[in-house]
C-alpha angles and dihedrals in degrees: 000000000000107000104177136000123195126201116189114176100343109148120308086340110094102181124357119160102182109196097217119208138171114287142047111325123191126204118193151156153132115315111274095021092116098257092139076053086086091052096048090045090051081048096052083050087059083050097249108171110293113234119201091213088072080074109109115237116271093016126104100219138351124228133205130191142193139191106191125174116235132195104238106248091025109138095242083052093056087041085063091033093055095041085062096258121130135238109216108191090344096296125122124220103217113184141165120192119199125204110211083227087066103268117129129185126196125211133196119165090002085291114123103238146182107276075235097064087059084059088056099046094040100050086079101040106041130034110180125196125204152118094295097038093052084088088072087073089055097063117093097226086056093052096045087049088048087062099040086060095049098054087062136199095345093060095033080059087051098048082049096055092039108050093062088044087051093039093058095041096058090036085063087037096058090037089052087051091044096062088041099052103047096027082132105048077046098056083046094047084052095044086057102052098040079056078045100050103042100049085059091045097052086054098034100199109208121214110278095004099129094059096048088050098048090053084050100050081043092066092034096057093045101035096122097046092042086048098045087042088061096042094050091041082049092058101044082053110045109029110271079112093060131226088352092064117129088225089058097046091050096046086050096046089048093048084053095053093041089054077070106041123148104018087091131045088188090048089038092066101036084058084053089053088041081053106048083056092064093054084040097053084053101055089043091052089048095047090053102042083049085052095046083056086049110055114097123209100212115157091173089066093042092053091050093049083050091056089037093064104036086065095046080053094058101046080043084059096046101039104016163348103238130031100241080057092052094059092040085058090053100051088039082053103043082061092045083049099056094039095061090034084065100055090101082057096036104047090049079051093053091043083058096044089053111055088044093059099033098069092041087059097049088049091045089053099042079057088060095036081066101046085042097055091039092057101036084061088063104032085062098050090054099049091048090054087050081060102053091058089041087069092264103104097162105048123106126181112203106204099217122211114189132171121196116226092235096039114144116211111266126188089281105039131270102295135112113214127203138158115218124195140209114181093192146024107268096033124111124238119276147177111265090247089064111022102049133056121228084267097045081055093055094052097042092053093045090053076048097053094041092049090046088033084114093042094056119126082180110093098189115043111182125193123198111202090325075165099072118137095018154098160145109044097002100057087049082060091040082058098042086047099059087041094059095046084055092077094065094034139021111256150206144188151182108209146165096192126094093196084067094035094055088061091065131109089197130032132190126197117204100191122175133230117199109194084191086249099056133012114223126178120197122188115233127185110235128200142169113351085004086063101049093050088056100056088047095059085043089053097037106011088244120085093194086061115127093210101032079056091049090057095040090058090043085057096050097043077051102056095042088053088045091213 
């Protein structure tokens, strides 16, 4: 339910704050005052364009504002949740925000959002009605959902146990083409990965192998000049080199220092360190002349690592371009490789597949034709009835429910749905786009809305000028109607009629000030005398009128008694 909704420089209006509650709530006021400004500010809130024009004149942006109260759980709860905006007592702050230079920014949660998002939050908490929103009911997809509605949980029990069935039934039904289609980019693609395959498996690469083969063919290539190097660093250290070893010069530095052992801890311990060189001198010459003995010159072996790793290389090129991709491109295409081995298999398994479920979905959806057609029967005859009170005794809508011999079963059945129209006795049916005025629309949506007014998911309908065109007795229907829908949903209007007006439990008044140099409009909640002032303005077009008063009070008293 909407709780409050805020208006700051939006057109004429310079400040409104309107406190929402359950019920049937009216909005009027003189021609020109701004009252459509509460439908185009609820419009702004579903993130209809922003257009900087709405700003009102003089000021740099206009603001609106909305508390409405959400289920937790609820999917336009998670939408806010997931765009990074908050639910506080399970209440949503909704707000746009229009820059007279033509930016606008959308809020939900207190988290700046795409105006689309607003679209998305908004579809299961308002549903508004006017003259601009009646083209909804000309669109085939309304009117089958209309009806869909209408058939109730039985058929809502049957749509549920059809759309897996059909899902799973297209879904077989595009796999199976699939196979078929590109049967040859698929043997090719086969053909390409066997060659593939095969040219890594007759090298089979191991993981790191390259780099071990490249430090062995390292060693291999140099292994004179690595061999000669130690034997030649093993002379200058142990002696072979002669008084210039570095072995002789360390063992005549350390008897120097020894001659004069023990006057000098400092001295002491660099003649320990002179020492350990020594040792040290002599493990390092061993090592290398053990690594000198060691080094094989093997140009077999050099020539097989080179041949070894060209052929990793090349498979590094194709399939690369490291090694470790090269096997991850294998073991991806061993499984690409069984997958499209098995089409033979796959496509008999989805044949199967499919005339068991074919005949499963035209029987599922013969299930929801009949509840269609039996519910498209009633629904008819309601809303007809609605109609009759609603000053058009002689309309009919005939709800139509047709199924093509060839159809083939869609998301929603096999039928094809369609309301036809006939605004008097005499005329032949007719689509709604060519057999009903703009008024003839507005009072057939609002007979809609009353007959589905228990059906409804939407918890605020609102209703902009659904009046339009009439008067007298109907609009006191009109009025008796919304105010019974008001029982299922919370409701609101714009309205010029006092006979609509009168039907309300709560009643705001948008009234206009010119200054002569700028024109403002403010919302006010009337009760009581105010009230009646304001419906006999609405009857006589002066509130101070004795008679106009008398009538206002005989509507009210009217719609109390709901007679």
């Amino acid at each position: 339910m909407w709780q409050q909704l805020t208006l700051r420089d939006l057109g004429v209006i310079d400040s409104a704050e309107l406190e929402l509650s359950e019920g049937f709530t009216v909005i009027t006021g003189e021609t020109g005052a701004g009252k459509t400004m509460v439908v185009t500010a609820l419009g702004l809130l579903r993130g209809d364009r922003a257009d900087p024009g709405l700003v009102r004149r003089g000021a740099d942006r206009a603001r609106v504002e909305a508390s409405i109260g959400v289920r937790a759980g609820a999917g336009a709860a998670t939408a806010v949740e997931e765009a990074g905006g908050r639910i506080d007592d399970d209440v949503v702050i909704l707000g746009r925000i229009l820059s007279a230079q033509g930016r606008s920014r959308a809020v939900a949660g207190g988290a700046t959002v795409p105006a689309a998002l607003l679209t998305e939050v908004t579809d299961e908490l308002v549903a508004v009605h006017g003259q601009s929103d009646q083209h909804r009911l000309l669109r085939a997809a309304e009117q089958r959902a209309a009806l869909d509605r209408f058939a109730g949980d039985e058929f809502a029990a049957a749509a549920a146990a059809y759309g897996p069935v059909h899902a799973r039934w297209r879904a077989a039904q595009r796999t199976l083409d699939e196979l078929r289609t590109h049967a040859q980019e698929r043997a090719r693609e086969l053909d390409v990965l066997r060659f593939g395959l095969d040219e890594v498996e007759s090298v089979d690469p191991q993981p790191g192998e390259d780099e071990a083969l490249k430090a062995e063919e390292g060693v291999l290539a140099h292994a004179e000049s690595l061999a000669r190097a130690a034997d030649l660093a093993h002379s200058v250290l142990t002696g072979e080199a002669g008084p210039s070893a570095a072995r002789t010069q360390v063992a005549e530095a350390s008897a120097h220092l020894q001659d004069v052992g023990g006057h000098d801890p400092a001295l002491d311990q660099l003649t320990e360190r002179v020492v350990e060189i020594g040792i040290l001198v002599d493990e390092v010459g061993a090592d290398l002349a053990a690594y000198s003995a060691g080094v094989e010159l093997d140009p077999e072996r050099l020539a097989t690592l080179q041949d070894r790793r060209a052929a990793l290389a090349a498979l590094q090129r194709k399939y690369g371009p490291t090694l470790d991709d090269v096997l991850a491109w294998a073991a991806t295409s061993a499984t690409r490789l069984g997958e499209l081995g098995n089409d033979d298999e796959a496509v008999a398994a989805l044949v199967t597949e499919l005339a068991e479920l074919e005949p499963e979905v035209h029987r599922l959806a013969g299930e929801m034709s009949k509840l269609r057609v039996d519910a498209a029967g009633r629904l008819g005859e309601l809303v007809d009835a609605e109609l009759a009170q609603l000053s058009m005794p002689s309309a009919h809508l005939e709800v139509s429910v047709t199924t093509r011999p060839d159809a083939v079963p869609g998301p929603h059945g096999l039928d094809d749905v369609e309301l036809l129209f006939a605004a008097n006795s005499g005329t032949g049916l007719r689509p709604l786009h060519k057999g009903a005025s703009g008024g003839e629309l507005s009072r057939l949506m609002l007979a809609l809305e009353v007959v589905l007014a228990d059906r409804t998911t939407v918890p605020t309908l609102v209703f902009d000028e659904v009046d339009a065109g009439i008067g007298g007795k109907a609009a006191v229907e009109v009025g008796r109607r919304l105010s019974r829908l008001a029982q299922h949903a919370q409701v609101i209007a714009v309205t010029h009629l006092p006979q609509v007006a009168a039907f309300a439990d709560h009643h705001f008044v948008v009234s206009k000030d010119d200054n002569g140099t700028v024109t403002s409009s403010s919302v006010a909640e009337v009760q009581e005398s105010d009230r009646v002032d304001e419906l006999a303005r609405m009857l006589a077009g002066q509130e101070e009128s004795a008679a106009a008063q008398a009538h206002a009070r005989e509507l009210l008293a009217l719609a109390r008694d709901g007679s």
